[in-house]
C-alpha angles and dihedrals in degrees: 000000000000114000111214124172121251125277107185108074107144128203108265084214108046095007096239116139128273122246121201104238101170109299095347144077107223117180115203087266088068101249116153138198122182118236093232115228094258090061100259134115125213105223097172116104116203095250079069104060121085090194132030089251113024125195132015123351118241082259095064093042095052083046095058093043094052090047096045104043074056088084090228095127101041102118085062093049082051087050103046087047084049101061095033087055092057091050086068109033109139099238106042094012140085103309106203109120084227117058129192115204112190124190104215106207090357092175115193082349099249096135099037094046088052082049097049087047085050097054105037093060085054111112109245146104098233121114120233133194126193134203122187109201126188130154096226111086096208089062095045081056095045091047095046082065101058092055138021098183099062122071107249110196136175101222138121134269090224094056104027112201093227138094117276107268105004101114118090103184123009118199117215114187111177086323141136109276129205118181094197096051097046089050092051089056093042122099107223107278082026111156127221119199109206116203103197125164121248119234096255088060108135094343090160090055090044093047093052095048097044135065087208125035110208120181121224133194134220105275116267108260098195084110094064083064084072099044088048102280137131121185104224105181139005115204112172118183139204137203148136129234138227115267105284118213128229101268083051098042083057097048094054085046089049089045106054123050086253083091092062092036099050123080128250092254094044087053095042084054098051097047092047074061118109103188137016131193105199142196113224106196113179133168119206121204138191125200132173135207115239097162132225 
């Protein structure tokens, strides 16, 4: 496959697209955003955050990189490639010789950079771009160190920086989805992989941080039918890790919202502990746009 940067970049404020003039995107009503040093762009006006510094803090995202360069959660980065690999195979996949990946939510970019490894050892002659898209700040400059050769841009899922209808397939890893945003990105017969935990996720950790366990299932997803989706395919998966030790132990606690939800004793508790087998319990979904 032929990597190609990315060409649909679209203007947070009027929505035109973005054109690479030295180390700035410029749209035809002059407005202007800096390609910071470390290869990001920072496409979130101010009238889109809700907080003064939205997402995750530096300290969650060193945490999940620290976690996930771990290896720990592998089998879900080989599944994700996997999936997204079969929705472009040449003979049953999208056919369009040029093909936008976009990462939803794509954190400190340890997912999308295995995905985009994946893919550009893939025999092929198409040419694939890739934009990685998260709200924090701190993960958008963590991730911009893993791969030059993807778009990292601090921007939001509802109000996706990029042209109407430019996107073919969105990843969404535990992250914040928003369907109409998603839908306005998407070209027509787009795909979106949706990466959701299981109820039995973490359940040893859960059980050790709160006083009661509930399980939860995947959202029900009858409502995307009405705003142009169709769900294609459900894969969960199961496994157990490897005993995990207590840094690591800390650093999967200070990366999820269990940290904020647990109590101080049930958090004391976790990080006294030296070693953690754990269940990871994941559902992938697949959806696909088919309009109204």
């Amino acid at each position: 496959m032929n990597i190609i940067k990315a060409h649909n970049l679209a203007c947070p404020i009027d929505g035109k697209r973005l054109e690479s003039e030295g180390k700035q995107l410029i749209c035809e009503n002059g407005h202007t955003f800096d390609v910071a040093r470390q290869g990001y762009v920072n496409l979130l006006p101010v009238q889109h955050k809700r907080t003064k510094d939205p997402g995750d803090s530096k300290e969650m995202v060193l945490a999940r990189a620290n976690f996930l360069n771990s290896g720990v959660y592998q089998l879900i980065a080989n599944t994700l490639a996997k999936l997204s690999t079969a929705l472009i195979d040449n003979d049953t996949g999208i056919e369009s010789d040029e093909i936008c990946f976009m990462d939803a939510g794509c954190g400190e970019g340890y997912y999308f950079d295995s995905l985009f490894n994946t893919l550009k050892n893939k025999d092929g002659n198409r040419n694939l771009s890739f934009i990685g898209l998260d709200i924090s700040k701190p993960a958008i400059v963590e991730a911009a160190k893993r791969n030059k050769q993807i778009i990292w841009v601090v921007g939001t899922n509802r109000q996706p920086p990029v042209a109407d209808n430019s996107v073919d397939i969105i990843i969404c890893v535990f992250g914040f989805q928003s369907f109409e945003g998603f839908n306005k990105a998407l070209k027509p017969g787009g795909k979106i992989i949706l990466v959701e935990p299981g109820p039995d996720h973490l359940k040893e950790l859960r059980e050790i941080i709160y006083t009661e366990v509930k399980k939860t299932d995947p959202q029900d997803l009858s409502f995307v039918e009405e705003i142009g989706f169709s769900v294609l395919d459900t894969q969960p998966i199961q496994f157990k890790t490897c005993e995990i030790n207590n840094e690591q132990i800390h650093n999967l606690l200070i990366m999820t919202p269990h940290f904020y939800r647990a109590t101080k004793e049930g958090r004391d508790a976790a990080n006294k502990l030296q070693k953690l087998e754990l269940t990871v319990d994941v559902v992938f979904r697949t959806l696909e746009k088919t309009g109204l």
